[in-house]
C-alpha positions in Angstrom: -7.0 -0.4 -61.1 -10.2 -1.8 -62.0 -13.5 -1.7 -60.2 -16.6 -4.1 -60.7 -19.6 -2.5 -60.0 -22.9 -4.6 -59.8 -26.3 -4.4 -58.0 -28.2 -1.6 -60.8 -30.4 -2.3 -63.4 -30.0 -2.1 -67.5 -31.7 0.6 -67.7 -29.0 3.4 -66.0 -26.5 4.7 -68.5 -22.8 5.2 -68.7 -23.5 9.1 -68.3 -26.0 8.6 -65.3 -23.0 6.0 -63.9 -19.9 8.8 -64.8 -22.1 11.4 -63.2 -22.8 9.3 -59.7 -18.9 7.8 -59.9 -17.3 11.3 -60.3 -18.1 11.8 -56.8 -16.1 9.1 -55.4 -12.9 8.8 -58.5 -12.0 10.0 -61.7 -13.2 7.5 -64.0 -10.5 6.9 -67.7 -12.9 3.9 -68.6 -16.3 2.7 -67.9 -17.8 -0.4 -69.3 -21.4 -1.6 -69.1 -22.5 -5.5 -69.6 -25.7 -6.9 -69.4 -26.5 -10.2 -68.1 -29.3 -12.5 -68.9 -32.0 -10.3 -66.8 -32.0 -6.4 -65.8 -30.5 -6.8 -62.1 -27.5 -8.9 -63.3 -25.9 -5.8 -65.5 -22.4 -5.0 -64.2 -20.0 -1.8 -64.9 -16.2 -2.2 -65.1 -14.4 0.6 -64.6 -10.8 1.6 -64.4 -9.8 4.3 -62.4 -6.1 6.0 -61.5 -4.6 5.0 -58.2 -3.2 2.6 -56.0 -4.5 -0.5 -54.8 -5.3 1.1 -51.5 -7.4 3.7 -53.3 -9.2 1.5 -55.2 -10.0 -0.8 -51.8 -11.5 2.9 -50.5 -13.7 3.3 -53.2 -15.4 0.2 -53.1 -15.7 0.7 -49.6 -17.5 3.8 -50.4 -19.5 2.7 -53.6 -20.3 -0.8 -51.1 -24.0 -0.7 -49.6 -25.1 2.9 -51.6 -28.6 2.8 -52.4 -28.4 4.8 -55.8 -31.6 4.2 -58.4 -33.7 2.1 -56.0 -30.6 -0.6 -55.6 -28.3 -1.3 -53.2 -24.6 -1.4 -55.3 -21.8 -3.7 -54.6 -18.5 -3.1 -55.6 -15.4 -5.0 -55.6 -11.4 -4.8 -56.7 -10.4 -6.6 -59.6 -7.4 -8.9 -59.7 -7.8 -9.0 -63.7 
């Protein structure tokens, strides 16, 4: 399943984002992309599991305030 995860800035890295995520699901891939400015960088990330897991990790990841942000995660359909 795949996760979108938005709401940090450009300057965290994969390795700060693997760390935070393994707390929540094993992560197989993680990618970063930047937007246009710092606060519109998102992570995609696939993780193993059902829908229904993915739906509790977003729930989870939802609302954290993790680097001076406030993440928000979502399911992907794609």
């Amino acid at each position: 399943m795949n996760i979108i995860l938005a709401g940090f800035t450009s300057d965290v890295s994969e390795k700060d984002l693997r760390e935070m995520l393994s707390h929540y699901a094993e992560v197989d891939e993680l990618s970063i992309m930047s937007g246009d400015l710092p606060e519109q960088t998102v992570a995609v990330l696939t993780i193993e599991g059902s829908n229904a897991e993915a739906h509790w990790v977003t729930r989870r990841l939802t609302g954290l305030y993790w680097h001076g942000h406030s993440l928000r995660a979502y399911v992907s359909l794609f």
